[in-house]
TORGU-992675 format. One record per residue (C-alpha): x, y, z; residue in three letters. Coordinates in pm, whole numbers, padded with zeros to 5 digits, always signed. Layout:
BEGIN
XYZALA ...
# end
This chain:
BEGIN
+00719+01182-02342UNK +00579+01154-01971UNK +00452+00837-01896UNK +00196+00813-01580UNK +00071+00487-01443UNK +00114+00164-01580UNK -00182+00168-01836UNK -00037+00476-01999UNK +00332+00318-01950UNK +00213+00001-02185UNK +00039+00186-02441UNK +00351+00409-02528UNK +00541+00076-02522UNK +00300-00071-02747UNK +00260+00238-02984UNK +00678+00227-02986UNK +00686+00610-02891UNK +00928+00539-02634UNK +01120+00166-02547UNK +01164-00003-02256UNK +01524+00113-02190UNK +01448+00481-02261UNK +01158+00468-02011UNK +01405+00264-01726UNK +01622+00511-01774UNK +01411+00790-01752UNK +01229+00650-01382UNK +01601+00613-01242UNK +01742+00905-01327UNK +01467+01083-01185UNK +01453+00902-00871UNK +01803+00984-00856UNK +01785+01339-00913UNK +01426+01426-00777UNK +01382+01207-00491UNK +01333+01455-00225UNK +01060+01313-00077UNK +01320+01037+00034UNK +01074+00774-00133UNK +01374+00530-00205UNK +01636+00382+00002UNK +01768+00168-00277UNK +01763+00242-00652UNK +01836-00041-00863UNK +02116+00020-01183UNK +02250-00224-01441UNK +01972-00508-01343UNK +01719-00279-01444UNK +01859-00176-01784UNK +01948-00521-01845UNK +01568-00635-01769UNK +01422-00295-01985UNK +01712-00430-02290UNK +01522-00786-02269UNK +01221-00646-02298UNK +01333-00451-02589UNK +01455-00747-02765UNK +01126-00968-02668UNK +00917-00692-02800UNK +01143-00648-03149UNK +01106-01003-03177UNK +00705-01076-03050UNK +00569-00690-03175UNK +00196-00682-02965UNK +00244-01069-02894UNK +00484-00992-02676UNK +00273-00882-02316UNK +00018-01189-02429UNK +00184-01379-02117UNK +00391-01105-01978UNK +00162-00839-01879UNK +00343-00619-01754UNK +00661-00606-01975UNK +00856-00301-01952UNK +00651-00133-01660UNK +00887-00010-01353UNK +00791-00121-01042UNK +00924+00007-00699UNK +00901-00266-00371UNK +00868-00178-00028UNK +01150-00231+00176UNK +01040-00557+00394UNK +00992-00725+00120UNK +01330-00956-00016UNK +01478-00876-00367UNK +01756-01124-00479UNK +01907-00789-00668UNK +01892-00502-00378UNK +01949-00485-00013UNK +01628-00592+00210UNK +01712-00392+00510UNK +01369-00385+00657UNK +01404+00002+00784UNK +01651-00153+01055UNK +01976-00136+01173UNK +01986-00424+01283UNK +02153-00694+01101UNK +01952-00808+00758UNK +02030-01002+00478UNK +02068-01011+00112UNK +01862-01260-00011UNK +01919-01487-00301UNK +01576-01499-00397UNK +01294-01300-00436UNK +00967-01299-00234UNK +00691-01469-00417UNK +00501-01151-00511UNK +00847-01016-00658UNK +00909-01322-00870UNK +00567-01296-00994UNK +00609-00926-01096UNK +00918-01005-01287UNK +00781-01314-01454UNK +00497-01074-01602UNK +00808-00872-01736UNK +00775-00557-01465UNK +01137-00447-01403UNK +01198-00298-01039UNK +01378+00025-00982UNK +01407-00006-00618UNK +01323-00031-00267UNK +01092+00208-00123UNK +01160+00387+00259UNK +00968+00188+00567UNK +00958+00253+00912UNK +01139-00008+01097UNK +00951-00375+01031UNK +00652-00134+00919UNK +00579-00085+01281UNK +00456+00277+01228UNK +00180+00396+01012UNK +00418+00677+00940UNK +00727+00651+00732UNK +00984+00781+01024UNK +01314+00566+01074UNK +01646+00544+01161UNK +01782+00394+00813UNK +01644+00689+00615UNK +01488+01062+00641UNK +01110+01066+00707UNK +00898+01015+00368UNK +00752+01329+00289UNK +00412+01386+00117UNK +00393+01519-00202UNK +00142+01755-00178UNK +00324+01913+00112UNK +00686+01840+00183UNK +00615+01971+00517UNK +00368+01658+00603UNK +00419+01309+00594UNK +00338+01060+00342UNK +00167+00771+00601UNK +00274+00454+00631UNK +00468+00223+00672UNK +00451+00220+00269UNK +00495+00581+00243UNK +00776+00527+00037UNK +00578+00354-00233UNK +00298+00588-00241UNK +00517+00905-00254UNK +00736+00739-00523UNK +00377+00650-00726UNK +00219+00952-00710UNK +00510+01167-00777UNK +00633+00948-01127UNK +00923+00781-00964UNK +00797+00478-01123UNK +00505+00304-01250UNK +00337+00143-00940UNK +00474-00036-00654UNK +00392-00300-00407UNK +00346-00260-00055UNK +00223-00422+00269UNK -00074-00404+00484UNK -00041-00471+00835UNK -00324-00207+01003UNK -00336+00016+00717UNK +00010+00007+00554UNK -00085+00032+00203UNK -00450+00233+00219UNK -00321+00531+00473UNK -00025+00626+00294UNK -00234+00584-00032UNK -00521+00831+00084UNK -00242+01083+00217UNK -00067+01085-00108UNK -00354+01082-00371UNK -00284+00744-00532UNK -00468+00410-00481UNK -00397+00126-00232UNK -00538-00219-00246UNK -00525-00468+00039UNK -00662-00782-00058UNK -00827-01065+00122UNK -00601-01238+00322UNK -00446-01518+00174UNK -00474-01370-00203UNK -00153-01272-00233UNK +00144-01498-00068UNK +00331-01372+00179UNK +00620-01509+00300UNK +00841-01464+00538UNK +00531-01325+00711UNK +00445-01245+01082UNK +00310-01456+01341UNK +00019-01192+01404UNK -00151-01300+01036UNK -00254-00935+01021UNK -00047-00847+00671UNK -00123-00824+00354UNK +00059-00771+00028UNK -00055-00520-00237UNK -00014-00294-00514UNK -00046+00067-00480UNK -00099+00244-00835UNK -00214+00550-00996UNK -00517+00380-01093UNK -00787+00120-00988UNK -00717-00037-01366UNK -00341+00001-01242UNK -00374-00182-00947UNK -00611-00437-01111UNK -00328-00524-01332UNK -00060-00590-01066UNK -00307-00770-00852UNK -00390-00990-01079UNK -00039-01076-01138UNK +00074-01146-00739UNK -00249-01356-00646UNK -00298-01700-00629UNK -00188-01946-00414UNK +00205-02066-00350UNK +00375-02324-00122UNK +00527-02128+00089UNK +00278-01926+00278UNK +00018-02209+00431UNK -00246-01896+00456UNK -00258-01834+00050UNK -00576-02056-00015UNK -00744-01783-00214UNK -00720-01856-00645UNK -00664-01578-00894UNK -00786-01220-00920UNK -01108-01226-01130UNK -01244-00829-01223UNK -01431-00683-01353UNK -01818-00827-01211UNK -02130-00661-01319UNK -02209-00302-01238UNK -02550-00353-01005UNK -02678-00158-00785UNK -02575-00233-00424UNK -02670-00174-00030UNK -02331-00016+00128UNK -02297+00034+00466UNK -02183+00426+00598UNK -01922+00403+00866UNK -01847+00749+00999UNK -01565+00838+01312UNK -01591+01105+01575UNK -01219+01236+01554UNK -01298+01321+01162UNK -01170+01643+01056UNK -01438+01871+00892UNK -01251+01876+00511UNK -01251+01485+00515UNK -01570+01437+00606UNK -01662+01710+00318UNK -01463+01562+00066UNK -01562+01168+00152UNK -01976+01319+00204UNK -01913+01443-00205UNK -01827+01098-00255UNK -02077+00923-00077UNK -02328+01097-00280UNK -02113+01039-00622UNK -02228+00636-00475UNK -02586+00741-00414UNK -02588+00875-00815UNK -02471+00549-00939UNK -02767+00386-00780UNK -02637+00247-00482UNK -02819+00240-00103UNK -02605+00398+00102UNK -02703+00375+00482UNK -02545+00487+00770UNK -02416+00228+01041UNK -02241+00160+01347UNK -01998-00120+01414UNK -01922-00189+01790UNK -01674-00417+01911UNK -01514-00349+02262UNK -01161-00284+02288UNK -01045-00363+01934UNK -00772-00108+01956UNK -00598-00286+02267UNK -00648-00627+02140UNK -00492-00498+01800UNK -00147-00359+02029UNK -00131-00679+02220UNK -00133-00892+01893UNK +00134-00654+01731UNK +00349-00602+02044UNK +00362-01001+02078UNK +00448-01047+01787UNK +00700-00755+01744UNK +00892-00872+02052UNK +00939-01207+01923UNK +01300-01276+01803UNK +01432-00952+02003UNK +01666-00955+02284UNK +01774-00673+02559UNK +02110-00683+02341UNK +01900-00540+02075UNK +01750-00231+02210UNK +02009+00024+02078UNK +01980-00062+01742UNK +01577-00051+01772UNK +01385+00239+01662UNK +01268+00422+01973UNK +00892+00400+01871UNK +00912+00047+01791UNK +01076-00024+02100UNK +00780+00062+02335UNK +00588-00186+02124UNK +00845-00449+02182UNK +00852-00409+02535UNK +00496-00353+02567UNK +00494-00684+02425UNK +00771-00846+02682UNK +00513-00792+02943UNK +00184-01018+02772UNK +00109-01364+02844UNK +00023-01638+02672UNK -00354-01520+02845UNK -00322-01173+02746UNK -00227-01278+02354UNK -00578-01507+02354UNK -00762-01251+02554UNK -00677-01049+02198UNK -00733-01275+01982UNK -01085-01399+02120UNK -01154-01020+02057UNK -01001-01041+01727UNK -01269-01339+01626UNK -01562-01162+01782UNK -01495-00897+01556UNK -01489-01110+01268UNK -01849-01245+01376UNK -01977-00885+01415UNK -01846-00800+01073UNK -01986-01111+00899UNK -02343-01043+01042UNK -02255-00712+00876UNK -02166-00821+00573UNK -02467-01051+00557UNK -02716-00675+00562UNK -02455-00506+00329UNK -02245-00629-00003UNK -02024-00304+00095UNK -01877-00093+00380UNK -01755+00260+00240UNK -01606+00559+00465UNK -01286+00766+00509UNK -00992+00565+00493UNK -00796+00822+00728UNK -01051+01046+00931UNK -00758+01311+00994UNK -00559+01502+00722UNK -00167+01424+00717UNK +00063+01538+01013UNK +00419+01613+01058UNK +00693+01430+00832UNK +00866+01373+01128UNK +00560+01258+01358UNK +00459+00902+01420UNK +00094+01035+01440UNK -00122+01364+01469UNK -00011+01554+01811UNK -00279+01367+02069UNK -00134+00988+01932UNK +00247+01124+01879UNK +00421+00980+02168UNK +00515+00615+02149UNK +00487+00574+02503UNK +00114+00603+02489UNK +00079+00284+02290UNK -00162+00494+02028UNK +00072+00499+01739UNK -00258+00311+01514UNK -00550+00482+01775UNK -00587+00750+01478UNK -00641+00530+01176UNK -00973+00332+01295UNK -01091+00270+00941UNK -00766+00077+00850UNK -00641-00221+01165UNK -00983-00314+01175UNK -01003-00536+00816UNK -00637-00671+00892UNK -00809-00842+01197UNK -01097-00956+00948UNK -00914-01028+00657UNK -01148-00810+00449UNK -01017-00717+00094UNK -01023-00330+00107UNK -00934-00008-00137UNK -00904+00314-00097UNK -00904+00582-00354UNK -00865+00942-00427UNK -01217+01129-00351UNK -01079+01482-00332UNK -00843+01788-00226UNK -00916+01976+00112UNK -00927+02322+00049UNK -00542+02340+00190UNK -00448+02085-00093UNK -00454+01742+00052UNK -00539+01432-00085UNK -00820+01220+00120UNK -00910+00836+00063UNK -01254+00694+00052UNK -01163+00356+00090UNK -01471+00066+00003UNK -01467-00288+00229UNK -01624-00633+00087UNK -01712-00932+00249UNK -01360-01157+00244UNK -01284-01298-00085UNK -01509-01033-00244UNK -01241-00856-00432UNK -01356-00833-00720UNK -01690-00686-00630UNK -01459-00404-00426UNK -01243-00334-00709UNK -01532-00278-00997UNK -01762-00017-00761UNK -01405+00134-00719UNK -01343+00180-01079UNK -01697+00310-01130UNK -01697+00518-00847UNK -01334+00647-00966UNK -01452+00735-01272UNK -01709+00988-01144UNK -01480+01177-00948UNK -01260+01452-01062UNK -00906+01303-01099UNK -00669+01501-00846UNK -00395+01724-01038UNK -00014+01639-01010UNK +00129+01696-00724UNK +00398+01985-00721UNK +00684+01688-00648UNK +00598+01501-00957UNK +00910+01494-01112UNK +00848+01521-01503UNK +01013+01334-01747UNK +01380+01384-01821UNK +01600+01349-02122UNK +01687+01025-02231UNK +02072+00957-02075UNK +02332+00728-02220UNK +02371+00388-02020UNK +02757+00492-01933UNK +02591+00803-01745UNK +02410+00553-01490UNK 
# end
């Protein structure tokens, strides 16, 4: 029995036509034996089979009682590779020296109080620098829809290991588009909410990420949000309550953001979805947002805060891309960071006027199709000396410097057989409103088939096998 997604996951747990254990062992052994797509650089063993035997025995014991207050017992989660697991290695796609912590980030401890067991650690680029998934800790992520092409980023680990079955859903970060580009490149949906809804700590001194869950599903990815929000001690900037979904299905005015480097198939494909909106009963008008130089601000913020805690001793165990940024940002000054950031907060005033004409913003969430695995962007934005690693993604950095709670999910195939994104924007602390046009909207479209990496289901093993 294949199990898909975390709502199909629970209901063959529930019906008993498979057990927790059978289905833990079935996501590692295929992430073991199928992972070309180099989703995983860490694949968790005994913990996990000793988690998937407790749920077992809670479930034996409780019957349907059991998920009542852990919702997601027995569902296999995957967790990006910045993020710290008390059980696996957190080597933050770096060579440099990390650690192994002894406890788990807050999001992770709130997964595995809801009874999710994690399976690994999903491939990163180096501190999620890159909105590509090329490193020098593991091979390039590869997409899989074409093996050739790469997955996005920096969670393109996670969303090649979701959309392919190598586990259930995962949970990713959002720094400039971490968690939505690699979602709309790999067919699978990627939810960045507010800032400050889900903790995140140790975090940056930019305050540009975000913690999310990227799923199969809007319901999916409903489910683990609501389990990692809410506020907790440890990160200052996690004022926001719980997750609260589904509101009322009315008719809305959305806002129609459209780029100029947009390739002709992803403006087809999101165009189809637009209009899927207009059916629904939605105003959909198209806008411009202007803000002068939000790209450069956006480097100067990230390439201050990437050089922080670096030294010249450093540099050969640095990823070359990432080590333009860092010396890009050994040359700003204490002027040059607030030059950004007053850019950064004029931005947020243009947006809020927006948001005060429109309860939505909808367009592409990538306006170009994927590029080379190997690439850190398409061939104009592909050398790191040009400072443009993030130039090609405008849709994405944009609501990391707002805060905005943002989705995007699968509207389509290009007629070469590539997932695009149409990703939907609320006002901050709107994500509920987001999330419900998303699963209405998702419901309309066609789902996208398999991809041809999907590994399917294998044979139940013995535990002395793993």
């Amino acid at each position: 029995m294949t199990a898909r997604g975390i709502s199909h996951t629970l209901e063959l747990l529930r019906r008993r036509d498979i057990s927790a254990v059978e289905h833990v062992q079935s996501v590692l052994t295929a992430v073991r034996e199928r992972d070309t797509l180099d989703a995983y650089v860490a694949v968790a063993g005994d913990d996990a089979l000793q988690a998937a035997e407790q749920a077992d025995a809670r479930i034996r014991e409780l019957g349907a009682d059991a998920w009542r207050n852990m919702p997601l017992l027995g569902v296999t989660v995957s967790v990006k590779d910045l993020l710290q697991t008390r059980d696996l290695p957190t080597t933050r796609g770096s060579l440099l020296p990390n650690d192994r912590p002894l406890q788990d980030a807050p999001a992770v401890a709130r997964l595995r109080a809801a009874g999710a067991v994690i399976v690994g650690k999903t491939t990163t680029s180096e501190y999620g620098w890159s909105a590509s998934t090329v490193g020098r800790v593991a091979p390039p992520t590869r997409n899989p829809y074409n093996p050739a092409l790469t997955a996005g980023g920096s969670s393109g680990g996670a969303a090649a290991a979701v959309a392919a079955g190598l586990c259930d859903g995962s949970l990713g970060t959002d720094g400039s588009g971490s968690i939505r580009i690699p979602a709309a490149f790999c067919g699978v949906v990627g939810y960045k909410p507010s800032f400050g809804r889900v903790p995140y700590f140790p975090n940056g001194a930019d305050r540009l990420a975000h913690q999310g869950p990227l799923a199969r599903s809007v319901a999916d990815a409903v489910l683990l949000g609501q389990v990692i929000a809410g506020p907790h001690l440890n990160d200052p900037d996690s004022a926001l309550g719980s997750l609260d979904v589904p509101r009322d299905g009315r008719a809305l005015r959305i806002g129609w953001i459209e780029y100029d480097r947009t390739d002709p198939e992803v403006r087809r494909v999101t165009e189809e979805a637009r209009d899927a909106l207009v059916a629904q009963g939605h105003t959909v008008e198209h806008i411009e947002v202007r803000c002068d130089n939000i790209y450069p601000a956006l480097v100067d913020i990230l390439a201050a805060s990437e050089a922080l805690g670096t030294t010249p001793e450093d540099e050969e165990w640095i990823d070359a891309g990432r080590l333009e940024v860092v010396r890009h940002g050994r040359t700003l000054s204490g002027a040059d960071v607030m030059r950004a950031e007053e850019v950064r907060q004029g931005l947020r005033t243009t947006l809020r006027s927006v948001m005060d004409r429109y309860d939505m913003l909808a367009m592409a969430t990538v306006p170009v199709e994927p590029f080379a695995a190997e690439a850190i962007g398409p061939e104009w934005a592909a050398d790191p000396r040009d400072l443009l690693w993030l130039d090609w993604a405008p849709a994405s950095y944009p609501f990391n410097m707002t805060g905005q709670p943002a989705v995007s999910l699968p509207a389509g195939l290009t007629r070469a057989g590539l997932p695009v994104g149409l990703q939907l924007v609320g006002p901050v602390g709107a994500d509920d409103l987001v999330l419900t046009v998303a699963r209405r909207l998702e419901a309309e479209l066609a789902p996208l088939p398999n991809p041809p990496a999907a590994a399917p289901a294998p044979a139940p093993v013995s535990l002395q096998s793993l």
